[in-house]
N, CA, C and O atoms as a GROMACS GRO file, in nm:
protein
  436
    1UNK      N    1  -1.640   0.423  -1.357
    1UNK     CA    2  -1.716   0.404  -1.235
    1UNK      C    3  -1.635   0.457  -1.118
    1UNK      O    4  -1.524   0.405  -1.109
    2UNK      N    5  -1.662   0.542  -1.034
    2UNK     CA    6  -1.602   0.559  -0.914
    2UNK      C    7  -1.702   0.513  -0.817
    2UNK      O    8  -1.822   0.492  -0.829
    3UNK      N    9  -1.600   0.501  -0.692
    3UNK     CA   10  -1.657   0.434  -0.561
    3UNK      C   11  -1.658   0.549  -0.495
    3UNK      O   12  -1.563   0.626  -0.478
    4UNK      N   13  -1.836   0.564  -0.433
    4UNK     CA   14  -1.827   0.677  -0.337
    4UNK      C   15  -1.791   0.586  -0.227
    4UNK      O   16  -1.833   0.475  -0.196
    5UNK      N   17  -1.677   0.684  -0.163
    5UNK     CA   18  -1.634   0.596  -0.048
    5UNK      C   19  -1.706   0.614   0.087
    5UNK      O   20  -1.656   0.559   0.185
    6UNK      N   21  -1.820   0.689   0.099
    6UNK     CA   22  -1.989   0.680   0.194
    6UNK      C   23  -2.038   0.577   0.197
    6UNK      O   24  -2.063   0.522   0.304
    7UNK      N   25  -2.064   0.522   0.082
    7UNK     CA   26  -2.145   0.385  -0.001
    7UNK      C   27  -2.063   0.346  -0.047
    7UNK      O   28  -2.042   0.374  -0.165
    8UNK      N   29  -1.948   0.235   0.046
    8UNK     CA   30  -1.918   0.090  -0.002
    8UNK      C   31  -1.981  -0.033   0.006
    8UNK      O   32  -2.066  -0.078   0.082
    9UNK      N   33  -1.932  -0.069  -0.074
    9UNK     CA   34  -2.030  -0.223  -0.084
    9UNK      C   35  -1.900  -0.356   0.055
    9UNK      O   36  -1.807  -0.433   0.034
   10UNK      N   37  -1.985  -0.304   0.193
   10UNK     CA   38  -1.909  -0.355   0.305
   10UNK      C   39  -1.865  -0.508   0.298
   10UNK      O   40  -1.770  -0.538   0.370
   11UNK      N   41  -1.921  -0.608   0.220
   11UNK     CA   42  -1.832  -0.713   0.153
   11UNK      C   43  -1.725  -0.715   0.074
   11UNK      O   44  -1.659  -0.819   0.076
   12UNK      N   45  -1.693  -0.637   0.011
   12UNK     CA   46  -1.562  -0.618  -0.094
   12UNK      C   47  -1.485  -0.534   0.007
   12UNK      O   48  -1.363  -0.553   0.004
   13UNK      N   49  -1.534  -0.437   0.101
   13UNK     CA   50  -1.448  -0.384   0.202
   13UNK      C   51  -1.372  -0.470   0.272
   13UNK      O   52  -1.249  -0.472   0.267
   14UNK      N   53  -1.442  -0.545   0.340
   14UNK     CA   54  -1.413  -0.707   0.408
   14UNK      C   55  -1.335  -0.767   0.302
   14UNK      O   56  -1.215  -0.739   0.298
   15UNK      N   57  -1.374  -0.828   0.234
   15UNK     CA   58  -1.221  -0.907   0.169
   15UNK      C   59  -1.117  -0.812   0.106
   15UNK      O   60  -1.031  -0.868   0.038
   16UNK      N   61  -1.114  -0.743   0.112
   16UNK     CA   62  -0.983  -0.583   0.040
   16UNK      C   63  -0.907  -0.621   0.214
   16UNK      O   64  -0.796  -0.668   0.235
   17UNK      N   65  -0.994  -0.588   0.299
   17UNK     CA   66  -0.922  -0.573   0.467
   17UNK      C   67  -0.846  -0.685   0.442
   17UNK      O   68  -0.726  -0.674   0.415
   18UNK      N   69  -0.896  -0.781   0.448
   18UNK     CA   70  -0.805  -0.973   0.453
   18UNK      C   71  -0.754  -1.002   0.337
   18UNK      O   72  -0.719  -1.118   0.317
   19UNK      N   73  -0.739  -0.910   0.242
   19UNK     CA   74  -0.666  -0.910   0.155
   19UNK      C   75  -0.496  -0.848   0.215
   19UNK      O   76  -0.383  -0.896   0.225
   20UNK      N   77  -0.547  -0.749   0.236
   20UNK     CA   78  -0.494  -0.646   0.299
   20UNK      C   79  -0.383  -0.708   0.364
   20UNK      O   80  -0.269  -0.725   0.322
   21UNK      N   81  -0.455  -0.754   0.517
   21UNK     CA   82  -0.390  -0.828   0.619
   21UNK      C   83  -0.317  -0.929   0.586
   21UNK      O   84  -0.238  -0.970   0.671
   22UNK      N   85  -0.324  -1.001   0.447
   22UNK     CA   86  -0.233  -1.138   0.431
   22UNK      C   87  -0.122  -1.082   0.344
   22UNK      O   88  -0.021  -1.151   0.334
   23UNK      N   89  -0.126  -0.971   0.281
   23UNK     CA   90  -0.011  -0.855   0.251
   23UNK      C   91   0.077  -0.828   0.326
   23UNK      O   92   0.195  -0.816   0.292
   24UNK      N   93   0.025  -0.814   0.457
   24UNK     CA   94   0.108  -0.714   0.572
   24UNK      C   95   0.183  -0.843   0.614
   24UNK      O   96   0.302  -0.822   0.635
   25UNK      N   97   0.146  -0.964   0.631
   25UNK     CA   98   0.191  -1.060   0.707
   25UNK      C   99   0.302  -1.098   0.592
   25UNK      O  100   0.420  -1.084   0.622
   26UNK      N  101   0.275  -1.138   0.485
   26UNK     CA  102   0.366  -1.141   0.386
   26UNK      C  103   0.472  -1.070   0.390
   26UNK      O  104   0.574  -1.138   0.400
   27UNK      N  105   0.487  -0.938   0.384
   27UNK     CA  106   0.521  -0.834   0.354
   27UNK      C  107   0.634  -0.870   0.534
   27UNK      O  108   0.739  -0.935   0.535
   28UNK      N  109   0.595  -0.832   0.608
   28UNK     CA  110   0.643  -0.816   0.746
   28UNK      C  111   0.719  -0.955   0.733
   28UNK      O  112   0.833  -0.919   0.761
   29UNK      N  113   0.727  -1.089   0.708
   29UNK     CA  114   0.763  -1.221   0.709
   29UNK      C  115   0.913  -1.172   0.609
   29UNK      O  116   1.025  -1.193   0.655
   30UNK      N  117   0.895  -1.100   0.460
   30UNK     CA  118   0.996  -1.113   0.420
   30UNK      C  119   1.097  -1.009   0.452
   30UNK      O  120   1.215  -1.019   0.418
   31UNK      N  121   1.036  -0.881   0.537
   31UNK     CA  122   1.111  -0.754   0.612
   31UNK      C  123   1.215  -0.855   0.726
   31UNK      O  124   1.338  -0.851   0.730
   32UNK      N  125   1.148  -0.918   0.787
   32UNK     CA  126   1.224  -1.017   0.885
   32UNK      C  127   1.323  -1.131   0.831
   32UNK      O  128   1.415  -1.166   0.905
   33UNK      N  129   1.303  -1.202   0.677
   33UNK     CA  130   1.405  -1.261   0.633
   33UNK      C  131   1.463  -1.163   0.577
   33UNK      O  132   1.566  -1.228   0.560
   34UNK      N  133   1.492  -1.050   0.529
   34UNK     CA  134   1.572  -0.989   0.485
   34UNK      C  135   1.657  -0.900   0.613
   34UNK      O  136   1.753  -0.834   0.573
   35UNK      N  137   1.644  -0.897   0.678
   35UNK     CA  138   1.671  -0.822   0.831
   35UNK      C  139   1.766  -0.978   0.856
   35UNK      O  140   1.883  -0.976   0.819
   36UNK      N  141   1.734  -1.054   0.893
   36UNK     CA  142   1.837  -1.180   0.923
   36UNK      C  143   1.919  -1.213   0.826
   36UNK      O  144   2.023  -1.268   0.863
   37UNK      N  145   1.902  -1.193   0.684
   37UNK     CA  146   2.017  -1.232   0.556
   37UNK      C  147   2.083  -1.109   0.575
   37UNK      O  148   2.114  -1.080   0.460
   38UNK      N  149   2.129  -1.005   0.661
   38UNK     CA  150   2.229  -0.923   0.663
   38UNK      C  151   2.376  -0.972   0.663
   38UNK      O  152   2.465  -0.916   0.727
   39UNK      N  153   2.390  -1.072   0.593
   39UNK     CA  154   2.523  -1.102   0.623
   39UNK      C  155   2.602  -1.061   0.492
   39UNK      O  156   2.570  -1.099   0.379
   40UNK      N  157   2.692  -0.991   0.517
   40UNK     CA  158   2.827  -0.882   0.402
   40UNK      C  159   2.867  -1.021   0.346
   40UNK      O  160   2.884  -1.126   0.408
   41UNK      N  161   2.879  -0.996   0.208
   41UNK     CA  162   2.899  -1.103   0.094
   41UNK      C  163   3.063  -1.046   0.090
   41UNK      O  164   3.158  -1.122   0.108
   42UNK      N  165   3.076  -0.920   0.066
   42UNK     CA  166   3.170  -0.848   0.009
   42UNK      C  167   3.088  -0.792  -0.094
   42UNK      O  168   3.101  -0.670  -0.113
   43UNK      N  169   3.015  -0.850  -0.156
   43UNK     CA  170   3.010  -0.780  -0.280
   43UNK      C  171   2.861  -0.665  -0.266
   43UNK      O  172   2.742  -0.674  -0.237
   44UNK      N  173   2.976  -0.546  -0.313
   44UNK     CA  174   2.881  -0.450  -0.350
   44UNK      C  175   2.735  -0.418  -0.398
   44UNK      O  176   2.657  -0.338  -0.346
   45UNK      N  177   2.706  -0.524  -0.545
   45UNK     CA  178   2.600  -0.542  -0.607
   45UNK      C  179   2.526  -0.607  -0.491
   45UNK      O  180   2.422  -0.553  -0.455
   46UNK      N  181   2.572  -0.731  -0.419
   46UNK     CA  182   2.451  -0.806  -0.342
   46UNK      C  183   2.375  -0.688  -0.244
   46UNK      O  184   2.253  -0.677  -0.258
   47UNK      N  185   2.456  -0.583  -0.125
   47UNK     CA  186   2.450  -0.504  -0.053
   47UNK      C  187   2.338  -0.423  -0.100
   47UNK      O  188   2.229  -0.403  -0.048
   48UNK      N  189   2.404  -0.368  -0.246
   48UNK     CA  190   2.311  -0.298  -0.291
   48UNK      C  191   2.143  -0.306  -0.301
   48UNK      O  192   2.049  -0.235  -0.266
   49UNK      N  193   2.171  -0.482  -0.396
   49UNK     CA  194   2.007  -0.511  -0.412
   49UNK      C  195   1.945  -0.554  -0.268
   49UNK      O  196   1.826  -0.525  -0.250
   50UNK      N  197   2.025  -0.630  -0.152
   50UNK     CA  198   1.948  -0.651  -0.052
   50UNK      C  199   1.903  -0.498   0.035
   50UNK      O  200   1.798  -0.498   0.100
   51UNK      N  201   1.999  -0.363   0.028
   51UNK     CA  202   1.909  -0.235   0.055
   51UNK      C  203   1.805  -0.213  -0.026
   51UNK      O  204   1.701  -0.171   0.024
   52UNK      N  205   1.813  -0.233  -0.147
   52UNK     CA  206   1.669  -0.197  -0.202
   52UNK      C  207   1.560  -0.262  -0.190
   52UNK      O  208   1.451  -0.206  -0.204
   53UNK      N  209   1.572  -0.390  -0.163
   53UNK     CA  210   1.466  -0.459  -0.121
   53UNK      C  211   1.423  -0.431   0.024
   53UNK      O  212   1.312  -0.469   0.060
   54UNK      N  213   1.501  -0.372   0.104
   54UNK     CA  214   1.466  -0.355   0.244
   54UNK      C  215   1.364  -0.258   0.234
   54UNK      O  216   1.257  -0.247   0.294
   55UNK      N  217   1.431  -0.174   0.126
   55UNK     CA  218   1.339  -0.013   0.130
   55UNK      C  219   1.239  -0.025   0.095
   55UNK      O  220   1.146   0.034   0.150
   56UNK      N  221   1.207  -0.159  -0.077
   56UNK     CA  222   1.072  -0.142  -0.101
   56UNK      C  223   0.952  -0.243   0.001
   56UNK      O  224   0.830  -0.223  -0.003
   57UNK      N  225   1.018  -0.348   0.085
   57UNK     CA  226   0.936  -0.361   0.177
   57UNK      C  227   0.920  -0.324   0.250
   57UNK      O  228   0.833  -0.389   0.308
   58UNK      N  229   0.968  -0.194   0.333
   58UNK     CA  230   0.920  -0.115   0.407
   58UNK      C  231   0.816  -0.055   0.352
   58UNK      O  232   0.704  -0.073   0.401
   59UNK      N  233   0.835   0.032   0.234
   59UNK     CA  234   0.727   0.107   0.214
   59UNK      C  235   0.642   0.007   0.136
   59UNK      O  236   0.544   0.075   0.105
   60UNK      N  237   0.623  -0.130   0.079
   60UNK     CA  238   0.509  -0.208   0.115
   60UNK      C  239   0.403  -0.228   0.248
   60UNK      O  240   0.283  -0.258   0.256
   61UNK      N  241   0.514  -0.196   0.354
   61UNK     CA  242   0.421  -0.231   0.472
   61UNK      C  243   0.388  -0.096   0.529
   61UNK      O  244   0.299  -0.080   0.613
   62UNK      N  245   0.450  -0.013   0.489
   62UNK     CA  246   0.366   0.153   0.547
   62UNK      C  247   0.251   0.157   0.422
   62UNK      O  248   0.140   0.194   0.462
   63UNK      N  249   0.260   0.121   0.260
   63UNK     CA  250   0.105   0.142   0.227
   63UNK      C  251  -0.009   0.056   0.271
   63UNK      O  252  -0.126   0.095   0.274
   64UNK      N  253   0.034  -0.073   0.307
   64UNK     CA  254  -0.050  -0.145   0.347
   64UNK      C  255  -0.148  -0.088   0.461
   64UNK      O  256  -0.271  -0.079   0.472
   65UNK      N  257  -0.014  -0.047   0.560
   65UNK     CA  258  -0.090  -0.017   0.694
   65UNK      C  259  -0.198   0.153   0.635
   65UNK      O  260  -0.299   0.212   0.672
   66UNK      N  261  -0.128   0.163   0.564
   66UNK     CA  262  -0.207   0.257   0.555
   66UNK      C  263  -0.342   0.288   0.484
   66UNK      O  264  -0.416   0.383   0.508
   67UNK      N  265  -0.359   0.192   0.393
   67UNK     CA  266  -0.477   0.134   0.359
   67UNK      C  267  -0.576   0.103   0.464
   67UNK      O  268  -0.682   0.165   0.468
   68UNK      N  269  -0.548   0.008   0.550
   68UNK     CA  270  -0.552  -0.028   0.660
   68UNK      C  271  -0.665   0.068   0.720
   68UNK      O  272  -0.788   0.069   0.710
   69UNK      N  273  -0.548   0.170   0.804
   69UNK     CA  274  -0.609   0.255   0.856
   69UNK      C  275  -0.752   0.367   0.800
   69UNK      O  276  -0.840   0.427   0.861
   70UNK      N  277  -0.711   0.352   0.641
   70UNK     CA  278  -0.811   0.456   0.587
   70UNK      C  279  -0.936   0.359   0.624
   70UNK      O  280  -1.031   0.410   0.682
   71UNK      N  281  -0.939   0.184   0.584
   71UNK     CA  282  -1.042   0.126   0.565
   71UNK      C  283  -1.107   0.131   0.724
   71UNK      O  284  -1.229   0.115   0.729
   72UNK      N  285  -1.039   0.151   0.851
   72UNK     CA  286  -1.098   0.176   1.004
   72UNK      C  287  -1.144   0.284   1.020
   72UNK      O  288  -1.243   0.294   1.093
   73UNK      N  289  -1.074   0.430   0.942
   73UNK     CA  290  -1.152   0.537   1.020
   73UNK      C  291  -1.226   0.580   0.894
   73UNK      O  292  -1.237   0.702   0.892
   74UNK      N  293  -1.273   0.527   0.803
   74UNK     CA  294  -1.390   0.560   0.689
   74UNK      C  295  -1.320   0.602   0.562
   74UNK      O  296  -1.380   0.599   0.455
   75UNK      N  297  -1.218   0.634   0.569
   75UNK     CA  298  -1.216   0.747   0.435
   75UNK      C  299  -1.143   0.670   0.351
   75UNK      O  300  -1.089   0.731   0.259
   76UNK      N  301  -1.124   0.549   0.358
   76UNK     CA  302  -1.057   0.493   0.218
   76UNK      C  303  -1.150   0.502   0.160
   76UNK      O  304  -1.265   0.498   0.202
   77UNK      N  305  -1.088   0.523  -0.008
   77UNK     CA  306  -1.153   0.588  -0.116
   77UNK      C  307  -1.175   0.649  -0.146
   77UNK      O  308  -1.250   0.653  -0.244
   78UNK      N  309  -1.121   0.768  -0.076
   78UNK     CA  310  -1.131   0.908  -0.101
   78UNK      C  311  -0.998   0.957  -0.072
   78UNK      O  312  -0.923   0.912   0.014
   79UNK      N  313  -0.969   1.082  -0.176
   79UNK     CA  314  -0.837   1.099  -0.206
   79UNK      C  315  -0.807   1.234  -0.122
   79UNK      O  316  -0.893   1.320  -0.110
   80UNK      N  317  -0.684   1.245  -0.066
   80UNK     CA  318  -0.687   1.282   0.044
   80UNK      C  319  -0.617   1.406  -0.002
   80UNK      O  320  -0.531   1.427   0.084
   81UNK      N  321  -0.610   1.507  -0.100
   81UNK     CA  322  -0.597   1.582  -0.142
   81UNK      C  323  -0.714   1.660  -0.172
   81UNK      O  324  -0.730   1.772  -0.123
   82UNK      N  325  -0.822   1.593  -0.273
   82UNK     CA  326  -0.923   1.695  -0.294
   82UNK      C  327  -1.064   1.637  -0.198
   82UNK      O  328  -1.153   1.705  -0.148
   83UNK      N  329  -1.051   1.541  -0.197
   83UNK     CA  330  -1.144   1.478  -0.104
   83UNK      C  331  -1.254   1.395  -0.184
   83UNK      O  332  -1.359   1.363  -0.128
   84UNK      N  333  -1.230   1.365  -0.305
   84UNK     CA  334  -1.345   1.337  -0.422
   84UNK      C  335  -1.272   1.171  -0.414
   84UNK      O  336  -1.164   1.124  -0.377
   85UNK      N  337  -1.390   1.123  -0.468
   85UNK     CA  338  -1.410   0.952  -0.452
   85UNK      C  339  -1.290   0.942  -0.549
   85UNK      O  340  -1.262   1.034  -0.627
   86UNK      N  341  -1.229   0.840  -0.542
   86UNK     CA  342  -1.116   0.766  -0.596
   86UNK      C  343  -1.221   0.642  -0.697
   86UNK      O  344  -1.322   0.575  -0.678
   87UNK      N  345  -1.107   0.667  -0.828
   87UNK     CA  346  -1.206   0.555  -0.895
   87UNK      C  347  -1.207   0.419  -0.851
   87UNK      O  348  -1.108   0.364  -0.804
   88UNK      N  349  -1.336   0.356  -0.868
   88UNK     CA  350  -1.312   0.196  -0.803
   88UNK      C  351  -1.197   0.143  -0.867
   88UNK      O  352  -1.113   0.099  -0.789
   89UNK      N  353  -1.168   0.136  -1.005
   89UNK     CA  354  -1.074   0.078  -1.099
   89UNK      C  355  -0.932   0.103  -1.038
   89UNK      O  356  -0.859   0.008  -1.009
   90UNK      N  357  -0.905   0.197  -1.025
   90UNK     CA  358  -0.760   0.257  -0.958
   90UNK      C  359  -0.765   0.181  -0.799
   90UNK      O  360  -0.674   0.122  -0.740
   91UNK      N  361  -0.881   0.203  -0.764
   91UNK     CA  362  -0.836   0.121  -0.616
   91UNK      C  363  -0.846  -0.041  -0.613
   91UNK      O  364  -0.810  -0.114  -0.521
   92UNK      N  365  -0.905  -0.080  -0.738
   92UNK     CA  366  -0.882  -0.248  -0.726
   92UNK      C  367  -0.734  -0.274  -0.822
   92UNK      O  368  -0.689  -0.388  -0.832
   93UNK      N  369  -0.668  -0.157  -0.887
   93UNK     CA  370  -0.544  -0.214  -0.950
   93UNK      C  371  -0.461  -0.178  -0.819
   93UNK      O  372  -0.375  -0.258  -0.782
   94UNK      N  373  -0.485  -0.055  -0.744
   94UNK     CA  374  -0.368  -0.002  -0.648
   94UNK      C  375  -0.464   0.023  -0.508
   94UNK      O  376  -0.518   0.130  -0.480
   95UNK      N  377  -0.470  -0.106  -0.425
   95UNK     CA  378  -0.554  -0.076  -0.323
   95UNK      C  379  -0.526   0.011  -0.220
   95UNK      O  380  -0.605   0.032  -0.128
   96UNK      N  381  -0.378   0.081  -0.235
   96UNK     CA  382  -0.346   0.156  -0.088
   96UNK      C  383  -0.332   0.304  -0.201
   96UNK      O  384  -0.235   0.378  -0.191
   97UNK      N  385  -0.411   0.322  -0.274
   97UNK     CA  386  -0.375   0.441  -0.327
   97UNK      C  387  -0.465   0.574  -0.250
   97UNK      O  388  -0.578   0.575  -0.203
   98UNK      N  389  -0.374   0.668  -0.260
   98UNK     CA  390  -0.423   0.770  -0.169
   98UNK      C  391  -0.462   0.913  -0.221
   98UNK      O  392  -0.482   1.015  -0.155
   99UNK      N  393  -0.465   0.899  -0.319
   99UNK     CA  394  -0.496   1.021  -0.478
   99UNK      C  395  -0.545   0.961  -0.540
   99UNK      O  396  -0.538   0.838  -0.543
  100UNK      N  397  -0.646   1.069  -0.646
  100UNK     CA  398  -0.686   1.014  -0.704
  100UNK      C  399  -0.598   1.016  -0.823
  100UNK      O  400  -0.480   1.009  -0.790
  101UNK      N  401  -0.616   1.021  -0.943
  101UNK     CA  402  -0.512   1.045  -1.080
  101UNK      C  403  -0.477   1.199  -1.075
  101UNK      O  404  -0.360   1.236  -1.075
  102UNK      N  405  -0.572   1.278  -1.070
  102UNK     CA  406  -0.481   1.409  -1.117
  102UNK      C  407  -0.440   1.456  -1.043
  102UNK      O  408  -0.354   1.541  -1.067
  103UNK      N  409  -0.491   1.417  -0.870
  103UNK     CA  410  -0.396   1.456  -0.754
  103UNK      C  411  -0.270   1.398  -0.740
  103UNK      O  412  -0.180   1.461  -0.684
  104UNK      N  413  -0.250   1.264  -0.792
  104UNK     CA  414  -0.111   1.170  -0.784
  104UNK      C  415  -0.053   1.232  -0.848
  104UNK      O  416   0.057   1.256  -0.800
  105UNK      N  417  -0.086   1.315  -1.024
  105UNK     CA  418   0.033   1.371  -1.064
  105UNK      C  419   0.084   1.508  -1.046
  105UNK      O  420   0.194   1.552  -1.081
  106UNK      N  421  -0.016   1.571  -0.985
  106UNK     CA  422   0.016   1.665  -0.902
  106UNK      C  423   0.161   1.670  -0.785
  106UNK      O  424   0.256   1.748  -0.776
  107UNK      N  425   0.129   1.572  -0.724
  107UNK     CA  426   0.178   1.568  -0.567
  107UNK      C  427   0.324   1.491  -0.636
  107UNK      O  428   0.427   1.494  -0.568
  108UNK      N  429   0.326   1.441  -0.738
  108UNK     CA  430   0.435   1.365  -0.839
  108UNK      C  431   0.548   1.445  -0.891
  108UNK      O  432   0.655   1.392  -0.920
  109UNK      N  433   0.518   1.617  -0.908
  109UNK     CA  434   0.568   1.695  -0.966
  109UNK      C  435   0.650   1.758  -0.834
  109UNK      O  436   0.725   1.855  -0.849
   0.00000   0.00000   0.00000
């Protein structure tokens, strides 16, 4: 099944958005406890894993927002490479996805 993203069904849009939004707040809440636990252990390993967690909540909160934005100016659900509907399935496992499959492994390479 793909979702033409012309014809969404504007209730599942609506809760994906406030889905969305309790992501970002999440997401932004633990960017800010991890931004205040900057404190040097000494140890290397801790440094390490608390940068990687910085990085993957950042780019948690840039796909979010960017979901976001596709769902305000129309074109979420459509893949922004070829321009063809994104399958519904792919966007209810990966809601900020921005390809569809053969453009993701494209743009992957």
């Amino acid at each position: 099944m793909s979702l033409d993203h012309r014809v969404v069904d504007q209730g599942w849009l609506a809760d994906l958005r406030a889905s969305l939004a309790d992501d970002f707040a999440t997401q932004t809440a633990r960017l800010r406890e991890l931004t205040e636990l900057n404190a040097d252990t000494g140890d290397p390993g801790e440094a390490h894993n608390q940068a990687a967690l910085l990085v993957a909540t950042r780019r948690n909160i840039e796909q979010i927002t960017g979901a976001l934005s596709r769902i305000s100016d129309g074109t979420y659900g459509a893949c922004e490479k070829c321009r063809q509907s994104i399958p519904a399935e792919r966007l209810e496992a990966l809601p900020h996805a921005r390809f569809c499959v053969p453009c993701q492994e494209k743009h992957n390479r």
